[in-house]
mmCIF file of the N, C-alpha and C atoms, coordinates in Angstrom:
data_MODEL
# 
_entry.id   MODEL 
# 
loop_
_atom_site.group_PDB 
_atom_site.id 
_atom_site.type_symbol 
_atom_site.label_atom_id 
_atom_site.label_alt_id 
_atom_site.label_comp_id 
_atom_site.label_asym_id 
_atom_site.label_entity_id 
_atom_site.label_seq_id 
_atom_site.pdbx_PDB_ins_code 
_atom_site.Cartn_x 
_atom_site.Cartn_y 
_atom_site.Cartn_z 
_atom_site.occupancy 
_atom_site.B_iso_or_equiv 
_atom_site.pdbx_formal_charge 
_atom_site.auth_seq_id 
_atom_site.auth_comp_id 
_atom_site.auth_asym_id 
_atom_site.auth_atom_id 
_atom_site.pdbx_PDB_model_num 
ATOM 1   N N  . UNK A 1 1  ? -245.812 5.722  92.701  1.00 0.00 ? 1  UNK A N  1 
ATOM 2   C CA . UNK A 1 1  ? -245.113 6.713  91.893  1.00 0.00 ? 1  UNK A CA 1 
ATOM 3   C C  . UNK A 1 1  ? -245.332 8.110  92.465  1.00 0.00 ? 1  UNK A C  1 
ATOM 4   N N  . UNK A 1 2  ? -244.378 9.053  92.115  1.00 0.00 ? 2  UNK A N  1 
ATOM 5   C CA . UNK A 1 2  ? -244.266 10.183 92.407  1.00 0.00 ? 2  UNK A CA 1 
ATOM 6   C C  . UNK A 1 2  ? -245.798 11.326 91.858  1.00 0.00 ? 2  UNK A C  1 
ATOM 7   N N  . UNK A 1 3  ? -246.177 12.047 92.143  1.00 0.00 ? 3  UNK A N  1 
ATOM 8   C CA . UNK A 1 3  ? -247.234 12.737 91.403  1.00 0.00 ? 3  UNK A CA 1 
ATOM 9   C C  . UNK A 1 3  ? -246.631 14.070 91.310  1.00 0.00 ? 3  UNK A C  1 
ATOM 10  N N  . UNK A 1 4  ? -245.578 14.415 91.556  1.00 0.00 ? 4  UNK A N  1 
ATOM 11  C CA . UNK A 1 4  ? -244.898 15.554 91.269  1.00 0.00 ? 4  UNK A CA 1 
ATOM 12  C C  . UNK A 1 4  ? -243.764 15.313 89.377  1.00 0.00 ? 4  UNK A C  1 
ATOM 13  N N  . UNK A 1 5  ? -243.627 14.057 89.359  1.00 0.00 ? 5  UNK A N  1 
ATOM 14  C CA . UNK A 1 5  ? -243.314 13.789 88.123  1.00 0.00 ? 5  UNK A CA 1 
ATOM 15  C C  . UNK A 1 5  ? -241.602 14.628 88.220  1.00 0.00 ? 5  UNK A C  1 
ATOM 16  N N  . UNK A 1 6  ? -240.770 14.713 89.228  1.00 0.00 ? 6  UNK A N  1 
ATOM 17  C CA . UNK A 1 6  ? -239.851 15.288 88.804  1.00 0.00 ? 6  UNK A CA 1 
ATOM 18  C C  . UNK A 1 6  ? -238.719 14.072 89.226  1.00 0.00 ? 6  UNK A C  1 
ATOM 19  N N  . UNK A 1 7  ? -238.679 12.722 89.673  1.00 0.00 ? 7  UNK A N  1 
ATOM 20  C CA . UNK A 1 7  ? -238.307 11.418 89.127  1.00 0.00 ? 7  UNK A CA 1 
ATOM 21  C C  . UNK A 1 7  ? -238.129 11.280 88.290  1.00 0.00 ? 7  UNK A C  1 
ATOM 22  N N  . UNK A 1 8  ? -239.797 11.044 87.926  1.00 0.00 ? 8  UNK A N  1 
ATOM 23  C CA . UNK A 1 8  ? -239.652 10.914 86.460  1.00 0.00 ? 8  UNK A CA 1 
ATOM 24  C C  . UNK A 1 8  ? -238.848 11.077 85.563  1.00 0.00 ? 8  UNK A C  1 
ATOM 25  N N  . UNK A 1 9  ? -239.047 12.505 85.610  1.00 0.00 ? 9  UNK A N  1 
ATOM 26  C CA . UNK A 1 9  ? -237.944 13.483 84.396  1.00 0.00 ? 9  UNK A CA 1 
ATOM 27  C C  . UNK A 1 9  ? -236.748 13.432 84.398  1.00 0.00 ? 9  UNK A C  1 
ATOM 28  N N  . UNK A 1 10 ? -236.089 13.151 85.256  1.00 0.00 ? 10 UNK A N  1 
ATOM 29  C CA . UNK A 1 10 ? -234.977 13.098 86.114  1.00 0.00 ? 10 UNK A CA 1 
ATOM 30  C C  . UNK A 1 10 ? -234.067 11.480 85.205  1.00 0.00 ? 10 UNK A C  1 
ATOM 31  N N  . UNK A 1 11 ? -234.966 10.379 85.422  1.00 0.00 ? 11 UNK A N  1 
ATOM 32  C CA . UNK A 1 11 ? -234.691 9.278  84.846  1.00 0.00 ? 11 UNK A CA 1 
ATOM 33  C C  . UNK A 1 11 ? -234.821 9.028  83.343  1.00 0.00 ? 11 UNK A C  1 
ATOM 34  N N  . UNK A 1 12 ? -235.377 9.904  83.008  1.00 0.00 ? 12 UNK A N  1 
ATOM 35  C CA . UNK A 1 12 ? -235.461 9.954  81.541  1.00 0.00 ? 12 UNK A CA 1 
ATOM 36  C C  . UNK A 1 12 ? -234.697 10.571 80.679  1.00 0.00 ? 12 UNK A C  1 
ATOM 37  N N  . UNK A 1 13 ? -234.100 11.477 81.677  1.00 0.00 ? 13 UNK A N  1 
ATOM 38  C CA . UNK A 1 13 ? -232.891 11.854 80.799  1.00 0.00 ? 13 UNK A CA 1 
ATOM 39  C C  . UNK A 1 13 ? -231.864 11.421 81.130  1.00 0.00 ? 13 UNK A C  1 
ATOM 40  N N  . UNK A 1 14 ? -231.743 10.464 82.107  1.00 0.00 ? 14 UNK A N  1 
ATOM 41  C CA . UNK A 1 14 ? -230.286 9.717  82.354  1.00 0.00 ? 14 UNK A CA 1 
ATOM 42  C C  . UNK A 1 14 ? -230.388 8.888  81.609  1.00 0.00 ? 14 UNK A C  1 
ATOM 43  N N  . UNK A 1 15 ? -231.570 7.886  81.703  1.00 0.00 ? 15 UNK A N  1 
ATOM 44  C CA . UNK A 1 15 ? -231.737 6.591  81.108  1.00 0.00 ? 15 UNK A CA 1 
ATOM 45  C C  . UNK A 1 15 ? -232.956 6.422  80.579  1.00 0.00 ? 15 UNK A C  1 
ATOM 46  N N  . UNK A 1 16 ? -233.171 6.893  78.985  1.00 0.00 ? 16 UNK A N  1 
ATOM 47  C CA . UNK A 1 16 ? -234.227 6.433  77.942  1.00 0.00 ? 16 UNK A CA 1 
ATOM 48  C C  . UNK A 1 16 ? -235.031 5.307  78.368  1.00 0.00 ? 16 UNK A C  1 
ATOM 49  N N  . UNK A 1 17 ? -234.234 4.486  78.247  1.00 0.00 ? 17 UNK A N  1 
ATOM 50  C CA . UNK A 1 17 ? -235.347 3.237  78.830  1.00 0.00 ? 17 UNK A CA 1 
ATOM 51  C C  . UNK A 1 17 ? -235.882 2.841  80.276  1.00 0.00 ? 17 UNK A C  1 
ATOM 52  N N  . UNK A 1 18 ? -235.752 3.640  81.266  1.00 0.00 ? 18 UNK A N  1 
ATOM 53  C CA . UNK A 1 18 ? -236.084 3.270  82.164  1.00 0.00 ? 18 UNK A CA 1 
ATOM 54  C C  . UNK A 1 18 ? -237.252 2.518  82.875  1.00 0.00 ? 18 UNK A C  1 
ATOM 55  N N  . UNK A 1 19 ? -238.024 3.083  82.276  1.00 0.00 ? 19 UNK A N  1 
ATOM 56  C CA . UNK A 1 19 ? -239.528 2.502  82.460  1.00 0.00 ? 19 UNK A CA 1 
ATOM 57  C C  . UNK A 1 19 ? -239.912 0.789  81.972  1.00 0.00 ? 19 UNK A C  1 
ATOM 58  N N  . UNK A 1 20 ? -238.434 0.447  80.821  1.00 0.00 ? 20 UNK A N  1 
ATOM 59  C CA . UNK A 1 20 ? -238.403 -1.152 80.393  1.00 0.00 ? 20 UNK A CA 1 
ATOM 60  C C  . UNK A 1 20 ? -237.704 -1.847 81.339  1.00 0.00 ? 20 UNK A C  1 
ATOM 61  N N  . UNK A 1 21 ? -237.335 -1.117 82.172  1.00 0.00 ? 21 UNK A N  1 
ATOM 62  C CA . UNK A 1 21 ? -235.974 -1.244 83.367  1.00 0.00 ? 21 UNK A CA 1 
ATOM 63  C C  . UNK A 1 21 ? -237.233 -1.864 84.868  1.00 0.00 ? 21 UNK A C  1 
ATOM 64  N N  . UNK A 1 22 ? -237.866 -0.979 84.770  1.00 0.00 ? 22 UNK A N  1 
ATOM 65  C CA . UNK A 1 22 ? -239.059 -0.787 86.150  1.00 0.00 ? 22 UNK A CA 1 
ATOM 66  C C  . UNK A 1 22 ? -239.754 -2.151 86.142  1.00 0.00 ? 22 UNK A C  1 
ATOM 67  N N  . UNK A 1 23 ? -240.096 -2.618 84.866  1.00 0.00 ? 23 UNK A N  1 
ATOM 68  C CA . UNK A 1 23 ? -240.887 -3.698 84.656  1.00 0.00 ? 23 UNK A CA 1 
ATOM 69  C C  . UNK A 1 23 ? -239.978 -5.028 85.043  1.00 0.00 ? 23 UNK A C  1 
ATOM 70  N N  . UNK A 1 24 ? -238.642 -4.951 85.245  1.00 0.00 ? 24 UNK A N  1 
ATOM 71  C CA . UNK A 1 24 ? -237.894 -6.429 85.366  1.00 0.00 ? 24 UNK A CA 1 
ATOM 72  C C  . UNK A 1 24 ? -237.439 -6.578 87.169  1.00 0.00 ? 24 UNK A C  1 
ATOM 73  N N  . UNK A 1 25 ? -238.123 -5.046 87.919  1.00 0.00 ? 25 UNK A N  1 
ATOM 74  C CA . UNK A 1 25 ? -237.590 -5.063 89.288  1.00 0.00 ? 25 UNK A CA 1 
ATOM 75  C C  . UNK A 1 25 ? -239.109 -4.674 90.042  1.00 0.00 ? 25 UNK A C  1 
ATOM 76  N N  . UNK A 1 26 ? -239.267 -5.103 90.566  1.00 0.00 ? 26 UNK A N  1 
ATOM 77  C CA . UNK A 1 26 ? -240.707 -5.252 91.466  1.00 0.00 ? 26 UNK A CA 1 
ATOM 78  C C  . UNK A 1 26 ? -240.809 -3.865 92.466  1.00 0.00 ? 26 UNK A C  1 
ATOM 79  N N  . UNK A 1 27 ? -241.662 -2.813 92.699  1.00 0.00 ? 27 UNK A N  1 
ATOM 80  C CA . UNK A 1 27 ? -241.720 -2.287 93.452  1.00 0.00 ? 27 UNK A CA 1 
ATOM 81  C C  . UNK A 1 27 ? -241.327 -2.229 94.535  1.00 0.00 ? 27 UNK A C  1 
ATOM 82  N N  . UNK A 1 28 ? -241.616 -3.262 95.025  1.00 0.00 ? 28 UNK A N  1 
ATOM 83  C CA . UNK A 1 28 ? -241.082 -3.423 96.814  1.00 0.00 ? 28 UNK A CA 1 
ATOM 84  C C  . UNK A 1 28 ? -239.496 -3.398 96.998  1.00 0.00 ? 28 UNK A C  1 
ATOM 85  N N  . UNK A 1 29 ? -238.811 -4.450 95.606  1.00 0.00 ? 29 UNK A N  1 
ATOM 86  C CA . UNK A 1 29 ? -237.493 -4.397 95.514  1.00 0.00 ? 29 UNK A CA 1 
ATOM 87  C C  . UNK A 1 29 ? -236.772 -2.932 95.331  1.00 0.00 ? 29 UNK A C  1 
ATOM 88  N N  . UNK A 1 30 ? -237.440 -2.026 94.946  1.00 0.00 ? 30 UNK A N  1 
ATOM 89  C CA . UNK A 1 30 ? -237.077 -0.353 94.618  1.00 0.00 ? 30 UNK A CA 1 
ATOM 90  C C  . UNK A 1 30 ? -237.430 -0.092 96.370  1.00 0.00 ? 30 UNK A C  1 
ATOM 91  N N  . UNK A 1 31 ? -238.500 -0.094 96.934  1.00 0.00 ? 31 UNK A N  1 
ATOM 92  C CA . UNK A 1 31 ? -238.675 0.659  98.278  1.00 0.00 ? 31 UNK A CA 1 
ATOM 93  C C  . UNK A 1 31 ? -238.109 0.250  99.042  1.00 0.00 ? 31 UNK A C  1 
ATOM 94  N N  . UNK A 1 32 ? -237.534 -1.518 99.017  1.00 0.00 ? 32 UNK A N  1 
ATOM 95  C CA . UNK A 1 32 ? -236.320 -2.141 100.256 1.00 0.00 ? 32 UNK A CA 1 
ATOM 96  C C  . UNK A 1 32 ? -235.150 -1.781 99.934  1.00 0.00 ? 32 UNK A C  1 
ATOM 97  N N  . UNK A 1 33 ? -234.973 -0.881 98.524  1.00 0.00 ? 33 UNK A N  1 
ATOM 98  C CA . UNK A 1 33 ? -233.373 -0.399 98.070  1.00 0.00 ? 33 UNK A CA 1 
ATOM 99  C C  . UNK A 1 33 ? -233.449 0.733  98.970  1.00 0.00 ? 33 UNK A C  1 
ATOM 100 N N  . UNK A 1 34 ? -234.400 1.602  98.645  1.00 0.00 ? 34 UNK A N  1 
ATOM 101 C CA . UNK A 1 34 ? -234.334 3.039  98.718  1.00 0.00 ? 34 UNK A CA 1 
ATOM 102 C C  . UNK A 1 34 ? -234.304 3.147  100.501 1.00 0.00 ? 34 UNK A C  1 
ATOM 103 N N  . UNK A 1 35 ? -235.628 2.444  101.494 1.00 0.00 ? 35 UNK A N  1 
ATOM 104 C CA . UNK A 1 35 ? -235.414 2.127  103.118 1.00 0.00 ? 35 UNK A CA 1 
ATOM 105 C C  . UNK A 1 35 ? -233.804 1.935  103.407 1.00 0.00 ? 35 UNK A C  1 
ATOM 106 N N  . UNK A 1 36 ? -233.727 0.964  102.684 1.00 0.00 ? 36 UNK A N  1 
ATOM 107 C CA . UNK A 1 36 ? -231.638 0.764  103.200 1.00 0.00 ? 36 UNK A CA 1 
ATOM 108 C C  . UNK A 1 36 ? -231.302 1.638  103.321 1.00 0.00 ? 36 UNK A C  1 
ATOM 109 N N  . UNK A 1 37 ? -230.624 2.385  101.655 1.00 0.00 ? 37 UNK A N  1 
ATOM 110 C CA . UNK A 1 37 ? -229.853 3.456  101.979 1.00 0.00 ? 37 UNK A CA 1 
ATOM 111 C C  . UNK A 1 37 ? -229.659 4.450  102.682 1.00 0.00 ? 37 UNK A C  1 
ATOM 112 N N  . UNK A 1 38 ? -231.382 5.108  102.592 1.00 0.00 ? 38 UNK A N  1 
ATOM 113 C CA . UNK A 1 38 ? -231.865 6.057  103.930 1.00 0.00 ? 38 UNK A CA 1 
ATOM 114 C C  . UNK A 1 38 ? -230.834 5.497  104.524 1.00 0.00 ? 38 UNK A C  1 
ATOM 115 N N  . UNK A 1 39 ? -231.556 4.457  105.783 1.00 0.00 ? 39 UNK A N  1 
ATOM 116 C CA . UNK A 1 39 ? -231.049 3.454  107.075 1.00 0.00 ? 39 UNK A CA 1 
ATOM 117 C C  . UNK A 1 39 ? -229.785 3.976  107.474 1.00 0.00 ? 39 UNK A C  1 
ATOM 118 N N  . UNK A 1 40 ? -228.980 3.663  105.920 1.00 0.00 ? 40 UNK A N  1 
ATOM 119 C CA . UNK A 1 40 ? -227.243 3.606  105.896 1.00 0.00 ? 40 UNK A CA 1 
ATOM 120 C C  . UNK A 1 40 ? -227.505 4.963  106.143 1.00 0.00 ? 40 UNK A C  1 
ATOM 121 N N  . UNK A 1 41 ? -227.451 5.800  105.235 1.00 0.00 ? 41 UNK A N  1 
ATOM 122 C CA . UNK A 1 41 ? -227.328 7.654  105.120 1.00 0.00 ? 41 UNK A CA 1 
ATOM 123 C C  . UNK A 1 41 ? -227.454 7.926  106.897 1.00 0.00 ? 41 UNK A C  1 
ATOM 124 N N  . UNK A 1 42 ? -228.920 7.687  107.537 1.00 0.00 ? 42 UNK A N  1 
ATOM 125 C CA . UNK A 1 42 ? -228.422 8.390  108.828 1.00 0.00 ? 42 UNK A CA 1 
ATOM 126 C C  . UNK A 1 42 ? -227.996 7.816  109.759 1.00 0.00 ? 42 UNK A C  1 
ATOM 127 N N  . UNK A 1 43 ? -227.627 6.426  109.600 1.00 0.00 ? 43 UNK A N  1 
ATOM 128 C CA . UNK A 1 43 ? -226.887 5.454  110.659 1.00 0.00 ? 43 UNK A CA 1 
ATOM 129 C C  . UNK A 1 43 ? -225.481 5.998  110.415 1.00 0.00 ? 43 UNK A C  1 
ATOM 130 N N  . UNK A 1 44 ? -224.878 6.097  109.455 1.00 0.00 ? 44 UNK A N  1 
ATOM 131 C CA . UNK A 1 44 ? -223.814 6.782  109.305 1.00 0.00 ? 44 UNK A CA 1 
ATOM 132 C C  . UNK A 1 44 ? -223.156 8.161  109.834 1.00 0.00 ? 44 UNK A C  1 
ATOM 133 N N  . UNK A 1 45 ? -224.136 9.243  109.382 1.00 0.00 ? 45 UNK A N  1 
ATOM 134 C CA . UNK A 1 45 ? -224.243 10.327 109.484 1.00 0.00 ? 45 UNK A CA 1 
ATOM 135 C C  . UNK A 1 45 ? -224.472 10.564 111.383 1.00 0.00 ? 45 UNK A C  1 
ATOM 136 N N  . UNK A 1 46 ? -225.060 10.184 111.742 1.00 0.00 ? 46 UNK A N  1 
ATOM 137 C CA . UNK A 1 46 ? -225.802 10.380 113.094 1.00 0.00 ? 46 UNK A CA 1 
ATOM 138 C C  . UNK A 1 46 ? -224.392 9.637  114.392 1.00 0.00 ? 46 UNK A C  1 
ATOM 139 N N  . UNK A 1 47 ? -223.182 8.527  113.783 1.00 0.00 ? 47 UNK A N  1 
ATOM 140 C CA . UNK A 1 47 ? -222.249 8.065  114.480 1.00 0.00 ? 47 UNK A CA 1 
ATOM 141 C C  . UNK A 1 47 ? -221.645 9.388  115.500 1.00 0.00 ? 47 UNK A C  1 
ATOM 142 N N  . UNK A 1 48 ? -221.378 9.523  116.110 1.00 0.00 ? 48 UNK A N  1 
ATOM 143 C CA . UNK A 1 48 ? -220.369 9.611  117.385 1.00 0.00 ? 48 UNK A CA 1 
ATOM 144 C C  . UNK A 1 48 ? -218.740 10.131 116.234 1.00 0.00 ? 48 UNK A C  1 
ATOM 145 N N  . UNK A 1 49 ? -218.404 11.037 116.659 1.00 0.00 ? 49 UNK A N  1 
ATOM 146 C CA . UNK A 1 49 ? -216.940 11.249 115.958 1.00 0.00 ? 49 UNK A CA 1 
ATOM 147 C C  . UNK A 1 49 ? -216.485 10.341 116.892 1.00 0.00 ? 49 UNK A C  1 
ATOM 148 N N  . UNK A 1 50 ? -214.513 10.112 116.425 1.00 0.00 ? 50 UNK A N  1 
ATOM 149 C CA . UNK A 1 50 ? -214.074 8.944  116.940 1.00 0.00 ? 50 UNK A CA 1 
ATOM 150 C C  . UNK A 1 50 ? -213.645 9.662  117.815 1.00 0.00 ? 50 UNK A C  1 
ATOM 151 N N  . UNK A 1 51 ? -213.994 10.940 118.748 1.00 0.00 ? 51 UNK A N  1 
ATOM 152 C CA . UNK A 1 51 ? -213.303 11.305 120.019 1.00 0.00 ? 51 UNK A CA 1 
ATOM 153 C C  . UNK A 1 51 ? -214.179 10.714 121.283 1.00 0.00 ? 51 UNK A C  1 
ATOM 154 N N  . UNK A 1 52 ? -213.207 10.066 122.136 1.00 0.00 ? 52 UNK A N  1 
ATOM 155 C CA . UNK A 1 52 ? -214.074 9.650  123.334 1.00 0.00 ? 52 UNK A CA 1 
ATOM 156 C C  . UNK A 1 52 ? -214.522 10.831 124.284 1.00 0.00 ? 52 UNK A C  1 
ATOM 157 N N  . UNK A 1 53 ? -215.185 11.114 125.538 1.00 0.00 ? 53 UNK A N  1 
ATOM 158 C CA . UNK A 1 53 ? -215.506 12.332 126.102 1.00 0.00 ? 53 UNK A CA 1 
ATOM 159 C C  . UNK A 1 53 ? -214.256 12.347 126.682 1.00 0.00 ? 53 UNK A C  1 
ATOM 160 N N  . UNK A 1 54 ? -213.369 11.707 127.525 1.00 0.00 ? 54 UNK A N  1 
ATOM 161 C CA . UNK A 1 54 ? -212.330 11.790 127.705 1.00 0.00 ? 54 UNK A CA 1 
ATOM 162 C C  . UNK A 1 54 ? -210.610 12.121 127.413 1.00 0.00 ? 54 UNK A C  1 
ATOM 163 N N  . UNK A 1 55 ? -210.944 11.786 125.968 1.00 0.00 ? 55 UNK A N  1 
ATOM 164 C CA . UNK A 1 55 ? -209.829 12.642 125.140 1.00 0.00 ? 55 UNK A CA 1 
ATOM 165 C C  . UNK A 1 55 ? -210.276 14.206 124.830 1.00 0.00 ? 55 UNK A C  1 
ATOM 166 N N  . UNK A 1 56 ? -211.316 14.274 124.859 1.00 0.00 ? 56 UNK A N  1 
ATOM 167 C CA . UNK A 1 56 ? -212.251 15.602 124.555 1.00 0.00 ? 56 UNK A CA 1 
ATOM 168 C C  . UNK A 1 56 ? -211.827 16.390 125.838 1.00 0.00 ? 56 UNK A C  1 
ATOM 169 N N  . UNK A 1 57 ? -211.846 16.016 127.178 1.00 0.00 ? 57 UNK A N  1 
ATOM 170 C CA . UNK A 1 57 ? -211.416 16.904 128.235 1.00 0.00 ? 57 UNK A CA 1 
ATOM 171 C C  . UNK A 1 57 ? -210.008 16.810 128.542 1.00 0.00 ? 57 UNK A C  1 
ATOM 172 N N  . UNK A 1 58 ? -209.090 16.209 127.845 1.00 0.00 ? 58 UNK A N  1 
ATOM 173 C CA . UNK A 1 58 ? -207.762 15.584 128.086 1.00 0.00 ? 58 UNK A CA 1 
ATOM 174 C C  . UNK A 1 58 ? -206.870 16.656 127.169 1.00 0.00 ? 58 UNK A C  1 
ATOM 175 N N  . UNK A 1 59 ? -207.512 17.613 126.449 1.00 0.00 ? 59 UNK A N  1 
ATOM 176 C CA . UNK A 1 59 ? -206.764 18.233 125.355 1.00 0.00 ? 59 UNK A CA 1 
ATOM 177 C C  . UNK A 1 59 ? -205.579 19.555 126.006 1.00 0.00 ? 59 UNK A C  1 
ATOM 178 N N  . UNK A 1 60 ? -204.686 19.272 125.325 1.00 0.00 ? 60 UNK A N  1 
ATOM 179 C CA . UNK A 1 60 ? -203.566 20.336 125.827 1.00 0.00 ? 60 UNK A CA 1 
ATOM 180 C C  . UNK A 1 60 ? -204.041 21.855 126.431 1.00 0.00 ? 60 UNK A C  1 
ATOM 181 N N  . UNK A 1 61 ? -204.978 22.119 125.716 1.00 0.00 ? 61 UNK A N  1 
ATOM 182 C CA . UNK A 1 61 ? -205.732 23.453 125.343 1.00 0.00 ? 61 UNK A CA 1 
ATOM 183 C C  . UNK A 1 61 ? -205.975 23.632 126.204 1.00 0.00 ? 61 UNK A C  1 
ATOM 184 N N  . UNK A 1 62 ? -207.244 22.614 127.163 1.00 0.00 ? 62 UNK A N  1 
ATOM 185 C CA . UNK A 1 62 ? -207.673 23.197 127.930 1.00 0.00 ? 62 UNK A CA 1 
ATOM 186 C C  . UNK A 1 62 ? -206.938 22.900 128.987 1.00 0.00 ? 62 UNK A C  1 
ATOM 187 N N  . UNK A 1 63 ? -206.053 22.830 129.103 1.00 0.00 ? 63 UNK A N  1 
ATOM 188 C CA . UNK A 1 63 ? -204.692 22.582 130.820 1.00 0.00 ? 63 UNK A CA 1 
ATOM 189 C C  . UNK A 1 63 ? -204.890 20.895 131.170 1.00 0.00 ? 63 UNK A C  1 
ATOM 190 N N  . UNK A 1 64 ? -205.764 19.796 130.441 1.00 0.00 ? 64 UNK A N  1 
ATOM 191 C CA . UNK A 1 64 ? -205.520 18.653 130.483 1.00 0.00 ? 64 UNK A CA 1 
ATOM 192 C C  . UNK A 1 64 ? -204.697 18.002 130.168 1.00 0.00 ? 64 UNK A C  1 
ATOM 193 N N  . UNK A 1 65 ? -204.128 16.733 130.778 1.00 0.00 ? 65 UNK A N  1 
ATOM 194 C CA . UNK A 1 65 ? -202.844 16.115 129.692 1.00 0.00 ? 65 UNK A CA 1 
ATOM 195 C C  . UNK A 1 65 ? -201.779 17.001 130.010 1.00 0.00 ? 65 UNK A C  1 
# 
């Protein structure tokens, strides 16, 4: 758990019961949720735009193409 307690607070005012919620999902099952998404967030984030380097030097602009 957090020792800053601002989770906490956070979940308690979304969802009253949360803490009856915590008891039916196992810790590890919360830290292999939370590792994923990270994972996803900068596997995502960190991709390559869909320009190849070659369309990138190919552009009208710069007298390519």
């Amino acid at each position: 758990m957090q020792t800053d307690g601002t989770p906490q607070l956070h979940a308690e005012r979304v969802a009253p019961a949360w803490r009856e919620a915590t008891l039916l999902i196992q810790p590890a099952t919360i830290l292999r949720w939370y590792r994923a998404g990270f994972r996803a967030f900068w596997r995502r984030r960190s991709q390559r735009s869909g320009l190849t380097d070659d369309a990138c030097r190919a552009h009208p602009r710069d007298g390519g193409a």
